[in-house]
N, C-alpha and C positions, 0 to 999 in steps of 0.2 A: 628573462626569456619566457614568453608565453608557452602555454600545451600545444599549439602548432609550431612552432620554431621548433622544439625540439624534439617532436614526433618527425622531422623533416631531418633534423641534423642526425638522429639514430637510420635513419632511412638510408640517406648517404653514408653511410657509416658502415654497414650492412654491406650496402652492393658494395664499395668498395673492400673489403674484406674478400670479398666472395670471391670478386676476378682476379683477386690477387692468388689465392688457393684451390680457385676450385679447375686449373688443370692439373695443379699437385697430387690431386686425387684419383687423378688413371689409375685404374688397378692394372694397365700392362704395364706402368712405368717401373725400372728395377729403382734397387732402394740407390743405386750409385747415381742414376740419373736425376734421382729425386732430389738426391743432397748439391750435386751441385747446379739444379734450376733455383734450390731455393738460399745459394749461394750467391748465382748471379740478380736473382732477385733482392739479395740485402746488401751487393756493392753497391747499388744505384739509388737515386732519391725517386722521392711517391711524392703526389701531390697528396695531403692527407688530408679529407673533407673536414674544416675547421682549425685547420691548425696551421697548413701548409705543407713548405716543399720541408720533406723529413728524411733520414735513412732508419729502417729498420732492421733491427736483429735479427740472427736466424730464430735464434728460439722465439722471441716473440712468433714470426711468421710459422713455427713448428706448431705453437699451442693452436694458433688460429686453426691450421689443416686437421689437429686434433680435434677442435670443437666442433668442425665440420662435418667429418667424418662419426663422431659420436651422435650429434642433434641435429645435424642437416643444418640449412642457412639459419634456421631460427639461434642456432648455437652461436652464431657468430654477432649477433644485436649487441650493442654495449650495455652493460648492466650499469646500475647507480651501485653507489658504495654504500655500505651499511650505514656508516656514519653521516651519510647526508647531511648538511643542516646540524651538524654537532660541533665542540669546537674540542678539539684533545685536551686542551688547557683552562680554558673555563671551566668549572665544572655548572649541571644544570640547572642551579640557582644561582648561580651570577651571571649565566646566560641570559635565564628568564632577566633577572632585576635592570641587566643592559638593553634586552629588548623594551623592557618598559620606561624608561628613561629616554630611549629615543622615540616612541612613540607620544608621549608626554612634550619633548621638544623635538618639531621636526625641522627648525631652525639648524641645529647643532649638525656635523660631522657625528661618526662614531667615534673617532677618535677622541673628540673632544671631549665626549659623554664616558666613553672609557678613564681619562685621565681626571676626570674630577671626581669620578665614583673611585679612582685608586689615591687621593686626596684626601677622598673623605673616610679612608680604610674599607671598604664598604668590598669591594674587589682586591685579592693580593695579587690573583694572577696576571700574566703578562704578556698576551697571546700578539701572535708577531699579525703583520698586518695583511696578508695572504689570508690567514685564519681569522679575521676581526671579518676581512670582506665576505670570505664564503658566510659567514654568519648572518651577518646582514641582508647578503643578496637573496639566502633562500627563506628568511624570513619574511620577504619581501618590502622591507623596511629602508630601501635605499631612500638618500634624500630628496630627490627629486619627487618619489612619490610620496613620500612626508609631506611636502610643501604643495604639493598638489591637492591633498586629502582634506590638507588642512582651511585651504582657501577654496575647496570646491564649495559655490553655494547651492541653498536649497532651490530647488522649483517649485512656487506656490502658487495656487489658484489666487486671481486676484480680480476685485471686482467696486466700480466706483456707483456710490447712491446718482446724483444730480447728473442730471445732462450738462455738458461740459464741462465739470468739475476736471474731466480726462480726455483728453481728444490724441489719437492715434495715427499719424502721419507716412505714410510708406508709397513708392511708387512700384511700379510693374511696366516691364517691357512687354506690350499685348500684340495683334496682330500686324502688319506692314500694308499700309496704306500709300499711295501715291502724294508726294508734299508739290507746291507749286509749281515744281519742274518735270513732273509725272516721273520722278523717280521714287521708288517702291521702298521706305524705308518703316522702320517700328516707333508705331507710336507708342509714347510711353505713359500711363495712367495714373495719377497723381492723387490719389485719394484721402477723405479727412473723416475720419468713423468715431462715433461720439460710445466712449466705451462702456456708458450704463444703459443705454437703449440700442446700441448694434445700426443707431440711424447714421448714414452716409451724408455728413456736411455741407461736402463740397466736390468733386469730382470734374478733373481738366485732363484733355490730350493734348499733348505736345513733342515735338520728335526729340526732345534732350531732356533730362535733367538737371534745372536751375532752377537755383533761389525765389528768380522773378516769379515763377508760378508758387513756388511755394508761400511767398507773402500776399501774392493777389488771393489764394486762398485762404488765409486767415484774416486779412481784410474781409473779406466776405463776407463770413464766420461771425466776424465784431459786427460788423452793420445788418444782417440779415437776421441772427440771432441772440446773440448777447457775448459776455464777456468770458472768456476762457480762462480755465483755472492754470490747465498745465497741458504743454505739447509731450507729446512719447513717441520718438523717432530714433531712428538709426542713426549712423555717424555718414550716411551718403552727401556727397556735395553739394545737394540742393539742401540742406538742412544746417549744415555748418560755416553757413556765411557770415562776415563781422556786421555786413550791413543789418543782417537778420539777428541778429545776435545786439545790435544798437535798438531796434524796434522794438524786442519784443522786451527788452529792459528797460522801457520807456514808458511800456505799458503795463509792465509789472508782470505778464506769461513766464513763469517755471517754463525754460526747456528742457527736457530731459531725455537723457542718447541712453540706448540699452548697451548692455555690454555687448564687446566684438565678438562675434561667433556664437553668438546663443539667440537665432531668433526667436525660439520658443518662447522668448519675453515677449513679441506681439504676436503672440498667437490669435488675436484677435481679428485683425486685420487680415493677417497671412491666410487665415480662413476665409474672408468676405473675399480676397483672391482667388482663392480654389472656386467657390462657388459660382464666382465669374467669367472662371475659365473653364468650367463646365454649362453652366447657363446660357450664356451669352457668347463669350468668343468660340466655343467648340462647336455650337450650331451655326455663326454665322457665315454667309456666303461671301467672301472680303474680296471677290468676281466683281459682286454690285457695290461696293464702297468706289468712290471714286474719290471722296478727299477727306480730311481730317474733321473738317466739320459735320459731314453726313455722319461718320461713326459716333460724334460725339452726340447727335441727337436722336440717334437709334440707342447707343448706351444710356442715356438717361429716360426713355421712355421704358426701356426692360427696369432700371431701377427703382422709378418713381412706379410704373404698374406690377411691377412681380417683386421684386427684394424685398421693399418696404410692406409691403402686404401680404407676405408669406410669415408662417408660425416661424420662430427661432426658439431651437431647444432649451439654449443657452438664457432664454427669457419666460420658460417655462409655459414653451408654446405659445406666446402670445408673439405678434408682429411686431417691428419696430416702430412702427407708427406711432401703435396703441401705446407704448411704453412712452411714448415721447410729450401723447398727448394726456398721459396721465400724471407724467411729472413736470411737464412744464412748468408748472409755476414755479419751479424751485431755481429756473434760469436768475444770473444776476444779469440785470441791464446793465448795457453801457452807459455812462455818465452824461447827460444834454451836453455837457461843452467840449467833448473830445471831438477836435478836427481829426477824424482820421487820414485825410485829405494827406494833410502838414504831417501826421504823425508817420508817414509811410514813403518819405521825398528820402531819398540816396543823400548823403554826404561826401564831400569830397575837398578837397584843398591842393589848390592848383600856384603857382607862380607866376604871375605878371609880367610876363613880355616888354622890353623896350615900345613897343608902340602899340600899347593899351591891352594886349590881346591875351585868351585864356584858350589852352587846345582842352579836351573835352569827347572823349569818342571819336575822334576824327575830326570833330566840327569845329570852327573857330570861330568864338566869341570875341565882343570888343567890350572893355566897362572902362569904369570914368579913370581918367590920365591920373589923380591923384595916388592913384594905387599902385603905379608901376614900380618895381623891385618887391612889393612886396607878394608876401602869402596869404591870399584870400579864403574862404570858405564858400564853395558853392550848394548848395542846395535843388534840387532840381527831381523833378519823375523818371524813373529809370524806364518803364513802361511806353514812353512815347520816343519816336527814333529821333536822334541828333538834332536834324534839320527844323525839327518844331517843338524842342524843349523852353521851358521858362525858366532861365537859371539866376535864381534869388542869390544874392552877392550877402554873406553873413559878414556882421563886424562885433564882436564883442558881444555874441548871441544876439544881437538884433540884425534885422533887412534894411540897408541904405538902398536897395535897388534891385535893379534886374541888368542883366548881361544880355546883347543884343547880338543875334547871327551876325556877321562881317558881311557888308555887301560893299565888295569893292570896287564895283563899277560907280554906285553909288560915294563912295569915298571919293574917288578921283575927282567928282563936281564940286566938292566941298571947298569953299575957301579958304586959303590960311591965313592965318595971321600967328602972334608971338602966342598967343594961348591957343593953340589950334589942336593942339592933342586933348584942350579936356572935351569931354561927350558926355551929352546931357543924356540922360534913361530918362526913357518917358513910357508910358504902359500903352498897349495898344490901341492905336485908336478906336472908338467906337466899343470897347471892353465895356465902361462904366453906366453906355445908355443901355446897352444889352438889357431885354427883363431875363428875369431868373426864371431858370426851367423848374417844377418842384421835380426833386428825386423820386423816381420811380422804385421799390423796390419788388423783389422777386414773389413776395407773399401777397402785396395789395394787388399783382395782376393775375391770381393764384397759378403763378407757373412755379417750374422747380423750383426749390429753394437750395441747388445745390448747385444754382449757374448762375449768372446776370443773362436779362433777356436780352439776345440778337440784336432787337432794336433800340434798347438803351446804351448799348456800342454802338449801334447806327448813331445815335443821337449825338454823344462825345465827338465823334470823329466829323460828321456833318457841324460843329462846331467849331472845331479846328481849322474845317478848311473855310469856314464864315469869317472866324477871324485872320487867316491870312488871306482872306479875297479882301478886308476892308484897311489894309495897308500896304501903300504902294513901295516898291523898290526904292522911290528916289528920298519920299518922306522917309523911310525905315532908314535911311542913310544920313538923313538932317539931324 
């Protein structure tokens, strides 16, 4: 019991006292009437603050009118006992020697610590367990906070040399923006802060928190700047996915979740939020935002011209820029032959359908008849919706092929015969004369390096729809 519990339980303790004796103290009352109110006051039960439904003595109720009448309400306060915290049977070194024994083990019971100290002769006395507890408890030695004390960690200042040797992942529910359907919901900010230069990664809105964003932002990360030593996030849902958790062991990223209840471990982060939530969302007018992508390129224009080029304490007033552009070289590159492409395709293992077919998000796939009964491995972009994925058919770690959308208008034409269920994969047509676009990245066209440009998703998607304008229904069905 804390010093406010029990300034509160003397309080109640008091008034109650008081209304119990303080009409006892009429001075026109005779002494005959006295004695039998405070008769019929001790046939009856009291609610007794702490303890319950009670019956009281006369005399008890006699001393209280006495203490009343001598010191006024102050007289009526419950006193502590002399002996507080003493034990009548211990004496005060084998008191002391069992406080320190459980301090030493805060594992143990006191009983248990008492019977091995009268074991080892060390204690003769044999104090019952009423009196072992008071002992304890006003020491303040109970086990719970032993083991509390024992396993509380330290809070240390912590601080990484290299640029991405540490990178710091968190999101934030910011202001409510209208989504496609001009209903007015919060977009949520997904931020990736590089924790030796205070520089801001990578930065996406999106109305949910998932995985997907959080891997397209560390894809980014690998292809826009280099190789990542170690993530430091929380245990929220977009951080603890198995697919995310397959990738990033793939590529050899340390994840690492801070403990539950102590954000003060990303204090880092949790500050570049305050700052944004004073900066930026607390002046903006979210009147004039009209969709998710306006705010995001109003948010990156405050960060890439005020954040980044503002002193930070924390870097001994220098910007993050300058810090970024002073240790750059200590970045490790990524490797020439990592496909991040391959390295970042979803997994999954699906069952084979009596007539060819794999469900899939919704979508139905057809692959070659040889496989039916069994369990295939798909591979595929989680990033592109259903209807225009490419799902690579794994067998024994290798690609025998691709799995094709079902077009069964397309099927009904097809001829049968006795081998009429196998279907050949063939790649789309007109795929392999394509030329190659070169990749564009964020820093050769000096835009942020904490986005892909607009138009380099123009480009991906005006690809997508090129190659399905250059295969027809009936061919994609042959």
């Amino acid at each position: 019991m804390n010093h406010k519990d029990r300034e509160r339980q003397i309080n109640e303790m008091t008034e109650f006292r008081f209304t119990l004796v303080a009409e006892l103290a009429n001075p026109y009352l005779s002494s005959a009437e006295r004695r039998r109110m405070i008769g019929e006051k001790a046939s009856v039960e009291h609610e007794v603050p702490g303890v319950g439904r009670r019956r009281l003595s006369e005399s008890c109720i006699l001393k209280w009118l006495v203490l009343y009448r001598k010191c006024g309400k102050e007289g009526l306060k419950p006193r502590s006992r002399r002996d507080t915290g003493l034990s009548r049977v211990l004496s005060q070194a084998e008191a002391a020697l069992l406080l320190s024994h459980l301090e030493a083990h805060p594992d143990l019971t006191a009983k248990a610590v008492l019977r091995r100290l009268q074991e080892s002769g060390r204690i003769r006395s044999n104090p019952s367990s009423s009196s072992l507890s008071r002992l304890v408890r006003s020491a303040g030695l109970e086990r719970s906070r032993r083991i509390q004390a024992s396993t509380r960690e330290k809070t240390l200042k912590f601080d990484f040399f290299s640029p991405l040797e540490c990178v710091q992942a968190d999101g934030m529910y910011s202001v409510k923006v209208p989504d496609g359907k001009g209903k007015l919901r919060h977009a949520v900010l997904l931020a990736f802060l590089d924790d030796a230069t205070r520089r801001v990664l990578h930065a996406s809105f999106s109305f949910s928190e998932n995985s997907l964003a959080f891997e397209a932002g560390i894809k980014h990360i690998l292809a826009a700047h280099g190789r990542i030593g170690r993530l430091y996030c929380d245990h929220g849902s977009a951080f603890v996915g198995l697919q995310t958790r397959r990738i990033l062991d793939t590529l050899g990223i340390i994840l690492v979740h801070s403990q539950v209840g102590r954000p003060r471990g990303r204090g880092k982060i949790e500050r570049y939020f305050r700052t944004a939530r004073e900066q930026f969302f607390g002046p903006l007018d979210t009147t004039q935002i009209t969709s998710i992508g306006e705010l995001d390129r109003r948010f990156h224009t405050w960060l890439e011209s005020e954040y980044h080029r503002s002193p930070h304490r924390g870097l001994g007033n220098r910007t993050p820029l300058e810090v970024w552009v002073e240790k750059a070289h200590l970045i490790v590159p990524l490797e020439p032959g990592v496909d991040l492409e391959q390295l970042f395709l979803h997994e999954t293992t699906r069952r084979v359908h009596k007539d060819s077919t794999v469900t899939l998000d919704g979508a139905l796939f057809e692959v070659p008849s040889d496989l039916i009964g069994e369990r295939i491995t798909l591979r595929y972009d989680p990033q592109r919706p259903p209807e225009r994925r490419r799902l690579h058919i794994i067998r024994s770690g290798e690609c025998i092929g691709e799995a094709r959308l079902v077009d069964s208008y397309a099927n009904a034409k097809v001829r049968r015969t006795d081998n009429s269920r196998q279907v050949e994969i063939t790649d789309i047509p007109g795929e392999e004369d394509r030329p190659s676009r070169p990749v564009r990245r964020p820093l050769d066209n000096s835009l942020s390096a904490t986005r892909l440009p607009w138009d380099q998703r123009q480009d991906h998607d005006d690809d997508d729809e090129d190659d399905a304008a250059a295969a027809s229904p009936v061919e994609a069905g042959r």
